[in-house]
C-alpha positions in Angstrom: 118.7 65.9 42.4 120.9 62.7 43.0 119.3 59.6 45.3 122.0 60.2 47.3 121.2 63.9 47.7 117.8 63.3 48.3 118.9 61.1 51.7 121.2 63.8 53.0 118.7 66.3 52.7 115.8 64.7 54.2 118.1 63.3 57.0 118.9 66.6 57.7 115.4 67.5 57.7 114.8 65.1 60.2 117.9 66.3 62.5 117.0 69.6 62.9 113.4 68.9 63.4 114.7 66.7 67.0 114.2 69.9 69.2 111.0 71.0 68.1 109.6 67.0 69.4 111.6 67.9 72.4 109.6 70.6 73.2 106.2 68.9 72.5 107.1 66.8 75.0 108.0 69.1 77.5 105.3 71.3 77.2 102.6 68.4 76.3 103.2 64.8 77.0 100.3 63.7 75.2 100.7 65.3 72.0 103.9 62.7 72.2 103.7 59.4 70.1 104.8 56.1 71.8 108.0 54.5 70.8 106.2 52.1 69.4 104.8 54.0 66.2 106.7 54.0 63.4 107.8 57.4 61.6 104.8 57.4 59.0 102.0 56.1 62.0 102.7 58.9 64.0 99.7 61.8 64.3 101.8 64.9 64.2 102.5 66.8 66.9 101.4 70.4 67.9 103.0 72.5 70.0 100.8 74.3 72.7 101.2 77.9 72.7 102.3 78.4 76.3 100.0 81.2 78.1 102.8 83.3 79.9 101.8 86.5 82.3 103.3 89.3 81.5 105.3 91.1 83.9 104.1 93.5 86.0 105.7 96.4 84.2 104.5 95.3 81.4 101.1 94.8 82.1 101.0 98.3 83.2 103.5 100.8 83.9 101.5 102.9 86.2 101.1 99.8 88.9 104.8 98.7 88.2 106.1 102.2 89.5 103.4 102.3 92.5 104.3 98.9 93.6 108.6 100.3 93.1 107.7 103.6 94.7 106.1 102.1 97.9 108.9 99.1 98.4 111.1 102.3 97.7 109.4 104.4 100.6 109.8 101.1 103.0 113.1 100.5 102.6 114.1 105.2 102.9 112.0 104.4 106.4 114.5 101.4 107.5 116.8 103.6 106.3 116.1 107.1 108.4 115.6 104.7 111.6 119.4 103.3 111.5 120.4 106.9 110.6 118.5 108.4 113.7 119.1 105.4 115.6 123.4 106.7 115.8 123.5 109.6 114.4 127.7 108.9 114.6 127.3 106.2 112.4 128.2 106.5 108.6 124.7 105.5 107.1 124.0 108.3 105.3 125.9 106.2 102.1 122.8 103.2 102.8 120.3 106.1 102.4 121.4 107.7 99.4 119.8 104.7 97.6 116.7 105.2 98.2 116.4 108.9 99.2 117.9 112.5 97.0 117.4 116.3 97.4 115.4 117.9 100.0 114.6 114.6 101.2 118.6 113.5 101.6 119.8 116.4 103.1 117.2 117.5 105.4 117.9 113.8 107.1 121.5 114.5 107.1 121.0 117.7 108.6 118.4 116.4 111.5 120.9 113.7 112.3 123.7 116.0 112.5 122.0 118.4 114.9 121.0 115.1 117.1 125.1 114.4 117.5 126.1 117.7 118.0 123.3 117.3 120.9 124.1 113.9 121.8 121.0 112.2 121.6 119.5 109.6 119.3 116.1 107.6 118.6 115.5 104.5 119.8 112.5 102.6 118.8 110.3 102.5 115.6 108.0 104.4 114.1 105.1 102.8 112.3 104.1 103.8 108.4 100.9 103.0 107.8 98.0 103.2 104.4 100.6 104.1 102.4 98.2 105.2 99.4 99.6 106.7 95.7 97.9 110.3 95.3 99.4 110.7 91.7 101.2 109.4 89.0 103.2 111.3 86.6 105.5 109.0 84.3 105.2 111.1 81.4 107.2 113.4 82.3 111.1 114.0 81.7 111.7 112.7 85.6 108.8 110.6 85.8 107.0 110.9 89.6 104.9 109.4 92.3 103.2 111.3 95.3 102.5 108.9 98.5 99.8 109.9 101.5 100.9 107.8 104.8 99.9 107.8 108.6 103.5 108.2 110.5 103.2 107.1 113.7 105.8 107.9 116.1 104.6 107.0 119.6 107.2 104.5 120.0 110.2 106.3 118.6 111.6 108.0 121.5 113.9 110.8 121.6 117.4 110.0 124.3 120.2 111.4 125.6 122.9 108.8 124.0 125.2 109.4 127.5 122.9 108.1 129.7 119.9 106.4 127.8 117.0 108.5 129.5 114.2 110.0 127.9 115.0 113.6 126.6 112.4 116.5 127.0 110.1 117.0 124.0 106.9 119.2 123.8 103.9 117.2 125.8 101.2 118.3 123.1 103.1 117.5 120.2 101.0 115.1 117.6 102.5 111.5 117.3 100.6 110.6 114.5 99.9 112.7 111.4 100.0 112.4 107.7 103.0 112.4 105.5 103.0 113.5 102.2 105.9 112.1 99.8 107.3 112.4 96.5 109.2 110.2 94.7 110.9 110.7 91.4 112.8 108.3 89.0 116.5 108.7 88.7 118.8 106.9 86.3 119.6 104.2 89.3 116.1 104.2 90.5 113.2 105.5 92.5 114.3 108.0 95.2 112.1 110.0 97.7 113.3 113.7 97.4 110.3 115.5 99.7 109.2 113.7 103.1 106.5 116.3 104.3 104.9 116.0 107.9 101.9 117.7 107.5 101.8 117.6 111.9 98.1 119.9 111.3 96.6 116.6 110.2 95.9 113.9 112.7 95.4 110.5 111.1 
């Protein structure tokens, strides 16, 4: 190889080795030389391996999809409350993100019936120790079961007309458990059963 070779190469080598310096210094000032050193004085630098954590998902799956399923169940409750909340409204499209099957159109159907009778909810009810029951990601529609404590004390039944109170049963239960499942679609987690189980007071 030529002299003049041997300078091209090695100041190529020197080039391309630029960003590799930059990121010792980002990463670790001190493993830096002062500008004062010359190029042989310097003690070479070593890049700390950076200690990332890894996402939640992949850390572990099964906690990824309890943390998605229970945001999921949150947001299908704000959800149902605007739905029930004027029953003439088109929110139905807002639900269908979060909730599909049995869960979807029982909703749709409760909300028609309360237009067709004119009345609405007004209020809020409270979901409470929302716990996952089970976890089934192996399967071909991979699945998550939910036990809450709905609490609907404050969600009161009205006659949209004139805002008063409409007649409900005096003994019914106003706070019982709810059993939920929700399942993994190809644009995300959806609830598709909302079960009141009204037998069990929590």
């Amino acid at each position: 190889m030529t002299r003049p070779q041997r300078r091209r190469r090695h100041g190529w080598k020197r080039m391309r080795s630029v960003p590799v310096i930059l990121a010792a210094c980002a990463f670790a000032a001190s493993a830096c030389t002062s500008s004062g050193e010359t190029e042989n004085n310097k003690t070479p630098s070593v890049v700390p391996t950076v200690s990332t954590t890894p996402s939640q998902e992949q850390a572990d799956p099964t906690e990824a999809a309890k943390a998605d399923v229970v945001k999921v169940y949150a947001m299908y409750w704000k959800e149902m409350v605007r739905l029930f909340a004027d029953p003439s409204a088109n929110t139905s499209d807002s639900l269908k993100r979060y909730a599909a099957s049995e869960a979807l159109s029982k909703a749709e159907t409760s909300a028609a019936n309360l237009k067709a009778r004119g009345r609405q909810l007004a209020g809020q009810p409270i979901i409470g120790n929302s716990a996952v029951t089970a976890v089934a990601l192996d399967r071909q529609v991979p699945s998550v079961k939910l036990s809450s404590c709905m609490d609907v004390s404050n969600w009161h039944l009205i006659e949209k007309a004139n805002g008063q109170p409409a007649p409900v049963p005096s003994e019914r239960l106003v706070k019982y458990v709810v059993v939920t499942t929700a399942e993994k679609w190809p644009d995300g987690w959806k609830v598709i059963r909302d079960e009141p189980q009204e037998g069990q007071p929590c």
